[in-house]
N, C-alpha and C positions, 0 to 999 in steps of 0.2 A: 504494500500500500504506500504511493507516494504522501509527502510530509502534508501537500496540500490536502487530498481526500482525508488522512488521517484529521486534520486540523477542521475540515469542513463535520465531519462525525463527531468530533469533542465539542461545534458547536450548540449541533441536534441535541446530543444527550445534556448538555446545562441546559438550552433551553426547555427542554420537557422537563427537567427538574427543577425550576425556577417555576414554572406552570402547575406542576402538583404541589410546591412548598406555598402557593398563593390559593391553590384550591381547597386548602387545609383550612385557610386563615377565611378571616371576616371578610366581604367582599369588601368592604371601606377600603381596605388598603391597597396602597395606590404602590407605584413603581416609579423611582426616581432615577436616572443614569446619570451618574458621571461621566463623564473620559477625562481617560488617566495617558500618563507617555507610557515611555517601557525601560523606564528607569526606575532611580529611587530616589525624584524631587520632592521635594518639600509639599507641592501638589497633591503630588500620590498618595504621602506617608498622609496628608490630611483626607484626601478621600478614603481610604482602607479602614481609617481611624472613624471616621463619620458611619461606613459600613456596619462596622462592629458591632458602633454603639448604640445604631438605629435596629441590631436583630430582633429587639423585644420590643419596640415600640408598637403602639395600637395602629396608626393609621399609616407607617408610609415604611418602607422598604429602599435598602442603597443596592443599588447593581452599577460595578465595573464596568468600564469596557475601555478595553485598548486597541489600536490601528497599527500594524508591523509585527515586529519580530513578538515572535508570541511572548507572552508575560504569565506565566503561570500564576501569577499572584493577582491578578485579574480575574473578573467571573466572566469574563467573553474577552476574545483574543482573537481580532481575524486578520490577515495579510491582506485585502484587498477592500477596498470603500464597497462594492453590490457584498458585500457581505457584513460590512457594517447594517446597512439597512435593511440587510435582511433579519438581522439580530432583531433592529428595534423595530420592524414590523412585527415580530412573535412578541415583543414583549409589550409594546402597547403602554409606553409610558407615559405617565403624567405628567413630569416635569423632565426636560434633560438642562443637565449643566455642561455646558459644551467645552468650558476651560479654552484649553489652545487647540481643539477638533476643529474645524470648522464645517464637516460635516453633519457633525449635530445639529447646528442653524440651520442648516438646508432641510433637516429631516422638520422641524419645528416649522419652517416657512411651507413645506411640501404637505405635513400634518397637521396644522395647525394646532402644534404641542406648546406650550409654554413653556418657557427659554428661561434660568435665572443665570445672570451673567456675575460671573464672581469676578473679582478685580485681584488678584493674588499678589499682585507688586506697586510698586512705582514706577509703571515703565510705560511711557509711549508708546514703544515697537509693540511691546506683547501683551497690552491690556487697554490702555484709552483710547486707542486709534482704532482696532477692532471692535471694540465696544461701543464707540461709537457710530462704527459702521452698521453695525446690525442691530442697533437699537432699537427698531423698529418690531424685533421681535422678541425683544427680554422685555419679560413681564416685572420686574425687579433686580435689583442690582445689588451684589452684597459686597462690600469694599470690608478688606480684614485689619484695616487699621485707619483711625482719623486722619490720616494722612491723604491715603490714597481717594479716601471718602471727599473731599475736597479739592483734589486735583482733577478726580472723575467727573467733579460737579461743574467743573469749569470747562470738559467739554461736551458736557450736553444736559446746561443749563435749564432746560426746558423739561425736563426729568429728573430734577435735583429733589422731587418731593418723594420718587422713587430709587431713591437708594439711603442704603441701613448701614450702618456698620455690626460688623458680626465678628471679633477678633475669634483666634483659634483656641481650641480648649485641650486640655493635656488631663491624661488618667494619671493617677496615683501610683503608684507604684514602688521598689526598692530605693532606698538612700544609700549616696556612696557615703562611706565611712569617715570617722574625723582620725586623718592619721597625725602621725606626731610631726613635730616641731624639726626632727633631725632628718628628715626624709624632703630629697626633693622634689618640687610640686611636680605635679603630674597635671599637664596641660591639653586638652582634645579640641581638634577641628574637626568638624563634621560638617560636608555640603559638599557640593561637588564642587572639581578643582578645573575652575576658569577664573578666567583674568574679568570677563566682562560682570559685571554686578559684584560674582565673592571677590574679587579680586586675590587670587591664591598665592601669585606671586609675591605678594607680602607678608607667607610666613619667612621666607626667606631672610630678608630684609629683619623680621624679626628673632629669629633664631640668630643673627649677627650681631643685633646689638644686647640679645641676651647674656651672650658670649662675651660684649665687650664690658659689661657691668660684672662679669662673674658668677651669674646667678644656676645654681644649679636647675635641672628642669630634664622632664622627660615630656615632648611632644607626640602626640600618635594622630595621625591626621589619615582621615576615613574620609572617603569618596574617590571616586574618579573623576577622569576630563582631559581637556586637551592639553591642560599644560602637568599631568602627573609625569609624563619622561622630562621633562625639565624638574621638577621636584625631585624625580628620582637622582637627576645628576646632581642634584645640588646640593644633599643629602647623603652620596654615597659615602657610605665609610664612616657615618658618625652610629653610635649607639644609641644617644639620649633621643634620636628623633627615627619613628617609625611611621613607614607608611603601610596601612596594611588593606588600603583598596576598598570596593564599595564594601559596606557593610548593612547584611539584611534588617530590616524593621524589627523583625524578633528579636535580635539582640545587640541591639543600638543600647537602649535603655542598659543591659548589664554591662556594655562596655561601658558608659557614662557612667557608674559607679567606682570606677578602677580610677576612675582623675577626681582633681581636684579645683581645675577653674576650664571655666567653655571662653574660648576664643574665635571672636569671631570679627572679617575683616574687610565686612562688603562698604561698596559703594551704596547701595540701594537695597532695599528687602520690600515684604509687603509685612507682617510679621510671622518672624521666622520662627516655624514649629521644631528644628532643634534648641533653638534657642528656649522655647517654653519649656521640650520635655528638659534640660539641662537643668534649669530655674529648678524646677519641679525635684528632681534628684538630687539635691543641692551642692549644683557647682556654682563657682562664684562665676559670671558671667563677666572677660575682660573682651570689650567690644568696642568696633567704632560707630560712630556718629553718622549711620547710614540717613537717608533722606525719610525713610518709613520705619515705623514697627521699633525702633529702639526706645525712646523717650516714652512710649506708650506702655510697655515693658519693665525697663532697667532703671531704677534710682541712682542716679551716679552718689555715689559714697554711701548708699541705704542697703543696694541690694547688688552692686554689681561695679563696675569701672567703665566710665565710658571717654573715649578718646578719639579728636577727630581722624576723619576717613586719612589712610597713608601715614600716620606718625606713630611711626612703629618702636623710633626711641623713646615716646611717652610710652605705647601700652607695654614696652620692654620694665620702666620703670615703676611702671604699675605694680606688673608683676614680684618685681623685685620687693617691693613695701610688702605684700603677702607672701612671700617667701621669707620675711627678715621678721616681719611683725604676724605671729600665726594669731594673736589674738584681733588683726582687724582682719583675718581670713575667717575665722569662725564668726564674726559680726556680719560681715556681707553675707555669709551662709546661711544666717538668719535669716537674715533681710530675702533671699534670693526664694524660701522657702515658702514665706508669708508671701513676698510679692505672687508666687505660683497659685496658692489660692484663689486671686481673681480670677484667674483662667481655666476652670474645671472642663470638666468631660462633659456633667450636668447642663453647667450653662449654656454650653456651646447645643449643643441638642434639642434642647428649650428654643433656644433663638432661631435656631435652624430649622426646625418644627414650623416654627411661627411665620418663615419667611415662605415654606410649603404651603400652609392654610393660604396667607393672603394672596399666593400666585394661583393656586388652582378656583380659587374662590372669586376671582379678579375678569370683570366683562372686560377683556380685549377688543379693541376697536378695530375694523376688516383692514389688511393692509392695502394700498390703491394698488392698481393694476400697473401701472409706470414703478410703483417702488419695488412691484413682487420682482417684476424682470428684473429690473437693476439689481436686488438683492442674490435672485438667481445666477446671474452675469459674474458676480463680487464670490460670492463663496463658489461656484465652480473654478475660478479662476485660484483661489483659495485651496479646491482640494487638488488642481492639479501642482502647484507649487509645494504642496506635502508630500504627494506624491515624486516628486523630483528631486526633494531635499533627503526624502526615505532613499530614495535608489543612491541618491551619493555616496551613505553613511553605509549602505550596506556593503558598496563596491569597497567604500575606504575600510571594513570590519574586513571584508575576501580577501583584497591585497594585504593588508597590515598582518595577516594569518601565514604568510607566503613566507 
């Protein structure tokens, strides 16, 4: 059996079992999709995490799906877009969250499904400008941080009474331990390793001036990306710094108990769900002063250290103060623990509940017949561009196998 046929049968069998697990239940309950990529973004870790927490819930249901290389970790996986649709024609959803699909918006303009447009960063390219393209078919908009909720609103002003802010919520879980005072800190990067938004290339830069203050430190930086073979040279040969590659969602959280501060060193975020679960397992959070999601977050000197974007002989010296002074590492640990309580699993579930009720509950107004084309025109142009940019990354995965 080719990988294709095999992969078209694994879709048949979840969907007839996604079909008996809703025949079981009340008929209320609704079906909501996500699309996810086929990695392990910040995106994902929050859809899978919203998945979970919605299995008991009364009225509505999380279903996966992802577009490319299959994702095991998804509840539907297809390689090609007529297969995408084929999914969410068996499933019959209520609501889709299209994220970076832009397929989902076509199925919403072609079904006239209800669209909630999440806003997951600070970013032009991959949130405001699509968003405001197809706004025309999001029934609501959820921005995960004030930030973004205000930048969204400045480009489609006209819609500013439809969007919420809904920040991300983080489960409870193990704490990393309080070690002693003679032991040096134990430092984690988690996110993937690009230059554009984490900007990765500045553990670098920090590991050098950690070195040039003396301060003892074992870094262990988890994710991949384009710039990990330059990490890896620039790293070869030291011991205190590990790189040990992506790391699964199931044991992210037990690695984050092994350290003792979350370092983090983007340009832009929307807010960052390592950064929550970190808060939540109490590392001290030493981060820079991204344009989103940190201030909303981290108390500089309550719960965490904050330092602007690039200045890595400040967050060097940060560090250094909690490596020299362990009793204002156990005070921010505090602080990092309490601040984690505003951001529950609960709340976040509740508020996201609430933005399902108002979207399926909400008369939509007919789109014109000039906007449907145009709309039609914009996302086919849309999935043929995913599709082009999938075929690049699979050729560059063939060769770089060679």
């Amino acid at each position: 059996m080719t990988p294709k046929a095999r992969c078209a049968l694994e879709l048949i069998y979840k969907l007839l079992v996604h079909q008996a697990d809703l025949g079981i239940l009340r008929t209320e309950v609704k079906t909501v999709v996500i699309a996810i990529g086929g990695g392990l973004s910040g995106v994902d870790s929050w859809a899978y995490d919203l998945r979970r927490w919605f299995e008991q819930h009364p009225s509505y249901r999380i279903r996966t799906l992802s577009l490319g290389k299959k994702n095991t970790a998804a509840d539907f996986s297809a390689w090609h877009p007529r297969q995408i649709f084929g999914v969410l024609q068996a499933l019959k959803p209520s609501i889709v969250i299209p994220n970076y699909l832009p397929l989902l918006f076509r199925y919403a303009l072609t079904h006239d499904t209800p669209a909630i447009g999440m806003c997951h960063s600070d970013s032009d390219y991959e949130y405001y400008i699509p968003l405001s393209l197809y706004e025309p078919l999001v029934g609501l908009f959820v921005a995960v941080s004030p930030e973004c909720h205000l930048r969204l609103a400045t480009h489609i002003a006209h819609r500013k009474h439809d969007i919420v802010t809904v920040p991300y919520g983080v489960a409870a879980g193990p704490l990393a331990p309080v070690r002693g005072s003679d032991t040096p800190l134990r430092l984690l990067y988690a996110g993937r390793l690009v230059q554009v938004q984490k900007r990765a290339l500045d553990l670098v830069h920090l590991v050098a001036q950690l070195d040039a203050l003396g301060v003892p430190f074992h870094l262990t930086v988890a994710g991949d990306g384009d710039v990990a073979p330059f990490l890896e040279r620039a790293f070869a040969g030291r011991n205190d710094v590990a790189l040990v590659g992506r790391v699964a969602m199931s044991d992210m959280r037990a690695l984050m108990t092994e350290h003792d501060v979350y370092v983090q060193v983007s340009n832009f975020e929307g807010t960052s769900t390592s950064l929550l679960q970190a808060l939540s397992a109490g590392l001290v959070p030493c981060v820079t002063l991204a344009t989103s999601g940190v201030l909303s977050v981290v108390r500089d000197g309550e719960s965490g250290l904050i330092v602007p974007v690039g200045c890595m002989d400040l967050m060097a010296q940060g560090i250094r103060q909690l490596h020299q002074q362990r009793d204002m590492l156990h005070r921010l640990r505090a602080g990092a623990l309490e601040r984690a309580r505003a951001f529950t699993a609960e709340a976040h579930v509740s508020e996201m509940a609430n933005c399902f009720d108002r979207v399926v509950s909400a008369s939509r107004e007919p789109i014109g017949e000039i906007d449907r084309a145009f709309l039609d025109r914009q996302l086919a142009s849309a999935q043929r561009t995913w599709m082009m940019n999938y075929v690049r990354s699979r050729v560059a995965e063939l060769v770089g196998r060679k």
